[in-house]
C-alpha positions in Angstrom: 84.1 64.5 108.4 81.9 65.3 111.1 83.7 62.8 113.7 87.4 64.4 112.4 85.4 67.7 113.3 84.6 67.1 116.6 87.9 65.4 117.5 89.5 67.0 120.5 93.0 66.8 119.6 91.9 68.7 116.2 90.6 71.7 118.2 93.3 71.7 120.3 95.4 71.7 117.3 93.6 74.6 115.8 93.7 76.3 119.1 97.3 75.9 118.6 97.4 77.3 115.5 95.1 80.5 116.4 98.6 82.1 118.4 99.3 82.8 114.9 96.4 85.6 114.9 97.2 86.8 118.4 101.2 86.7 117.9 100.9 89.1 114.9 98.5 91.7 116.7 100.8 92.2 119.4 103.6 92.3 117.2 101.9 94.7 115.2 100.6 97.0 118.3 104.8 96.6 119.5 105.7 98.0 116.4 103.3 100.7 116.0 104.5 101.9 119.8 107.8 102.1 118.4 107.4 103.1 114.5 105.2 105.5 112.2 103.4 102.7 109.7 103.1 104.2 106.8 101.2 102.1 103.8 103.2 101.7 100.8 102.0 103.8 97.6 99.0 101.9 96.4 99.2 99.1 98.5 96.7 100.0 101.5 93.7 98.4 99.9 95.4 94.8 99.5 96.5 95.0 103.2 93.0 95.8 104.1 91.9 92.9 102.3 94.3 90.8 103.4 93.8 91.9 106.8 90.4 91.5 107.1 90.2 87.9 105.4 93.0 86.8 107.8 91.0 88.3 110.7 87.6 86.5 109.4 89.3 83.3 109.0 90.8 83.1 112.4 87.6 84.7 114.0 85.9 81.4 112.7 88.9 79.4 113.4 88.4 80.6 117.3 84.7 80.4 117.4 85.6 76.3 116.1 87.9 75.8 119.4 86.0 78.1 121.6 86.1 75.3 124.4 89.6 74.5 123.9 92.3 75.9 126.9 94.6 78.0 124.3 91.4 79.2 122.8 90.1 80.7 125.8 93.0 82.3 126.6 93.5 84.0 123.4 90.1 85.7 124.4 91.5 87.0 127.3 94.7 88.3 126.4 93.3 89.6 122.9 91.1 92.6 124.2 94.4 93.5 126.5 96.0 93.5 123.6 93.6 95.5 121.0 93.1 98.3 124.0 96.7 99.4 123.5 96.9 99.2 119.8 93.6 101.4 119.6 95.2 103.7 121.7 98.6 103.5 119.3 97.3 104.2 116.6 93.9 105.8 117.1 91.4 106.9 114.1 93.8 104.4 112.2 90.5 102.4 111.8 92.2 100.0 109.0 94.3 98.8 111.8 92.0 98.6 115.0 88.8 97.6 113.7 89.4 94.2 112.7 91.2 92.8 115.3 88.6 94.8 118.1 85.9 92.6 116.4 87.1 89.7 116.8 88.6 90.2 120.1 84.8 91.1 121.5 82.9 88.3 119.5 85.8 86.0 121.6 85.3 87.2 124.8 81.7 86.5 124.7 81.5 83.1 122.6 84.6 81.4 124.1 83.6 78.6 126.4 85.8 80.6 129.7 83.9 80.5 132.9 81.2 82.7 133.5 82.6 84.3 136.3 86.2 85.2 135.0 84.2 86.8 131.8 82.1 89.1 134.3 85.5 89.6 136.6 87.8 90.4 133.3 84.8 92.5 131.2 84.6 94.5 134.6 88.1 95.3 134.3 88.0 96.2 130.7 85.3 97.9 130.6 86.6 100.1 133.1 90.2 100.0 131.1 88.9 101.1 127.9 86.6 104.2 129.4 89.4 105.7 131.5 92.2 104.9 129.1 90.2 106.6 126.3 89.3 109.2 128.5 93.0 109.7 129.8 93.7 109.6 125.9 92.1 112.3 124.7 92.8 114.5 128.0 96.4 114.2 127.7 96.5 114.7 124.1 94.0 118.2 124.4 96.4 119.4 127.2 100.3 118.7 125.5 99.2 117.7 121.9 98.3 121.2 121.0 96.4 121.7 117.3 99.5 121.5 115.0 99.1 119.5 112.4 102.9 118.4 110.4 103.4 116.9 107.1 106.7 116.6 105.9 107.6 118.0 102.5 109.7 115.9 100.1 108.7 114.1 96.2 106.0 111.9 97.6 103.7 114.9 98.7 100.0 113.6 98.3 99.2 115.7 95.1 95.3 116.3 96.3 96.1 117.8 99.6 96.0 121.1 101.1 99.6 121.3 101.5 100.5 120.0 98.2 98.3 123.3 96.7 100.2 125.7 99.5 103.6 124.5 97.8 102.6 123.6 94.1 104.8 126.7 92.8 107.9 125.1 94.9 107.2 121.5 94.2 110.2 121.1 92.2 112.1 122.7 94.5 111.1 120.1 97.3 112.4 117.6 95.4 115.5 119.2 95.0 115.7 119.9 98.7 114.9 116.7 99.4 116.8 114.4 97.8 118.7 112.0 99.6 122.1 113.5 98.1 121.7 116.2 99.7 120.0 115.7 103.0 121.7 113.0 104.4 124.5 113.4 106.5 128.3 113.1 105.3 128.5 109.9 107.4 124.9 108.4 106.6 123.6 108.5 110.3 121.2 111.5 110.1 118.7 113.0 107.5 117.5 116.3 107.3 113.2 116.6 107.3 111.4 119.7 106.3 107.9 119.9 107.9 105.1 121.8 107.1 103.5 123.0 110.4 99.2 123.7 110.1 98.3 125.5 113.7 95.9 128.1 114.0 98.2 130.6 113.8 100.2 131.7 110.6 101.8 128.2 110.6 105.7 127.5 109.3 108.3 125.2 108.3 110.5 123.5 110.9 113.7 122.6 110.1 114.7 118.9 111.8 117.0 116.0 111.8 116.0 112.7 112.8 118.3 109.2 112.7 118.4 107.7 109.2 118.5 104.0 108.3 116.5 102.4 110.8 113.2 102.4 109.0 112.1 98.5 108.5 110.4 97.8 105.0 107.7 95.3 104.6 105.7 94.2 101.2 102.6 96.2 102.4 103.7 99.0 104.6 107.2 100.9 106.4 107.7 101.2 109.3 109.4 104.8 110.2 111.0 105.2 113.2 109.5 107.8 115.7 110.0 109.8 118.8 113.7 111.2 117.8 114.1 113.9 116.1 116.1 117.2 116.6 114.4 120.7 115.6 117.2 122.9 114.0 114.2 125.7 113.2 111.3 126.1 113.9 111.0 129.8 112.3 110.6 128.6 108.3 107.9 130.8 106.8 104.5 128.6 105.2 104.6 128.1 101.7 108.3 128.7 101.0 110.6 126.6 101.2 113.9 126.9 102.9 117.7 125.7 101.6 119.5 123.2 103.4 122.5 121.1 103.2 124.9 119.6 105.2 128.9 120.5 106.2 131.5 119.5 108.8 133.9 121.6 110.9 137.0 121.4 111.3 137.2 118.7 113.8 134.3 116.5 112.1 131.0 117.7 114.3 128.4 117.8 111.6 126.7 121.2 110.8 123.5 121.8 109.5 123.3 125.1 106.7 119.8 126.4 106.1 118.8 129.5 104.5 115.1 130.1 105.6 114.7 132.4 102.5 116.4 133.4 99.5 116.7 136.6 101.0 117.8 135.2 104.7 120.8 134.4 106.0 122.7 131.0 105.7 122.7 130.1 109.4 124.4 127.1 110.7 123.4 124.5 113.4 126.1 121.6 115.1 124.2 118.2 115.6 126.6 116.7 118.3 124.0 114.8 120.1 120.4 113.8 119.7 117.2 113.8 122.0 116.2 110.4 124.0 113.6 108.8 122.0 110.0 109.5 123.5 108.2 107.1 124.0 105.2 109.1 125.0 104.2 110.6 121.4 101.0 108.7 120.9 99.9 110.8 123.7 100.7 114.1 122.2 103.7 114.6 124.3 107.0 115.4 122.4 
């Protein structure tokens, strides 16, 4: 055991093997750039175990063919990698942590030269304190203190919000029912948010593109940076009617009534906003 162990060819093998670990964390950090992950009802603590086992495994599976070519590059590319999903998806700690572990036991117990490890943990170091830094400054100067949740049947029954609207509960699910907020030709949806500032607050009115949401066992992911604001003048803790319509010549209209005593006012949604890309930094 101990000679099949300390076979060359089986590290390089398992070395092989560990682009497994590395080839989901950047597909994972790609898909959180371009999608809101969003755990499935119950199913958040058997990702996080799952997760963390997998990252355990593969930690000791490195640490085995630490001297191996494929190996040490893995520890080099990983901590690229785990800098831009900490900034996609910061204070999502189930996410980051694990892989940031086992990208910084790597980089120190992989058998790379000496010299590229104090070249390369220059450079991140130096990566990781200005882009954090940049982080947070760009997100205090555009991301503002608004905080939105959008209303619909899976409201989290313990929140704030869910106590703000527990009188019109039923009527969010009536709202919000796919029947009645999705487009006559199934390419839009209609979203109700509630908007938390330090003001009064509201509800905006949006539409964002429908079907393009990717479901997995543990987690969806929602697509993100397009979305169209038809108003942005609902009042907190009501909620407004809305429902869709076409004109004459097919351009789909949006009806809301912010009230029961407001006006039905009407909205055309010829064409939507580029997607921005830049949402993770509290631009929008």
């Amino acid at each position: 055991m101990k000679e099949f162990l300390s076979n060359l060819w089986v590290k390089r093998a398992v070395g092989v093997f560990n682009l497994i670990y590395f080839a989901v964390i950047t597909l994972l950090t790609v898909a959180t750039f371009l999608y809101d992950l969003e755990f499935t009802e119950g199913q958040e603590q058997s990702f996080f175990t799952v997760y963390v086992a997998a990252s355990v495994i593969f930690l000791l599976l490195m640490i085995y063919s630490r001297d191996v070519f494929i190996t040490k590059m893995i520890s080099i590319l990983l901590v690229f990698v785990v800098f831009f999903m900490l900034v996609f998806n910061m204070y999502d700690w189930i996410l980051v942590v694990p892989p940031l572990v086992v990208a910084v036991v790597m980089f120190f117990v992989a058998g790379t030269h000496e010299t590229l490890k104090v070249v390369m943990g220059t450079i991140y170091l130096l990566m990781y304190v200005l882009g954090l830094v940049a982080y947070f400054v760009f997100n205090m100067l555009f991301g503002g203190t608004s905080t939105l949740t959008e209303l619909n049947a899976d409201l989290d029954r313990n929140s704030e919000v869910y106590s703000l609207y527990k009188d019109e509960y039923t009527k969010i699910c009536d709202v919000t029912r796919d029947q009645n907020v999705l487009s006559p030709d199934g390419e839009y949806k209609i979203v109700l948010y509630d908007v938390q500032n330090s003001d009064k607050g509201g509800v905006n009115i949006c539409v964002v593109p429908y079907g393009n949401d990717i479901k997995l066992r543990f987690f969806t992911l929602k697509e993100k940076g397009i979305k169209k604001t038809i108003s942005n003048k609902g009042i907190r803790g009501t909620v407004p009617d809305v429902g869709w319509t076409q004109d004459d010549d097919g351009t789909l209209v949006v009806l809301y009534k912010l009230s029961s005593t407001s006006e039905l006012k009407k909205t055309s949604v010829t064409v939507m906003p580029d997607k921005q890309y830049l949402e993770f930094l509290g631009i929008s």
